[in-house]
C-alpha angles and dihedrals in degrees: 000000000000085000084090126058111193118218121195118207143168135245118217085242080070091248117141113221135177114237115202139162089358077301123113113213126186121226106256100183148307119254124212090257083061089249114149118212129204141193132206110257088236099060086117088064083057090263098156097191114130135171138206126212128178135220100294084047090253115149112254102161125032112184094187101190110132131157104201129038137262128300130244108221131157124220100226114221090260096057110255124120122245128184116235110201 
């Protein structure tokens, strides 16, 4: 899976996110195996797309099933991420 590189950023709210794919995702828990799973920010819309990183934060599961499109976001200069409408 080396196709995808995660990014973490932060909100200015001071919320780490993954950005993947042009798509945020919330952590959503570690499991014993080490094994970290996310969900896409916009599961509340009904977005069921999920990945799975291990331990050296490497993608091992992308569940691309998203039902919007990408975000357009900007990375400020001091590093947070910010959404652009």
């Amino acid at each position: 899976m080396d196709k995808y590189e995660p990014q973490f950023v932060k909100t200015l709210q001071g919320a780490t996110l993954l950005l993947l794919d042009g798509f945020t995702f919330n952590k959503n828990g570690t499991m014993v195996s080490g094994r970290t799973r996310y969900v896409c920010s916009k599961t509340s819309k009904g977005c069921k797309a999920r990945v799975f990183l291990d331990s050296n934060n490497k993608v091992i599961n992308y569940f691309n099933d998203h039902n919007h499109g990408c975000i357009k976001y900007i990375i400020t200069r001091n590093g947070y991420f910010v959404k652009v409408d």
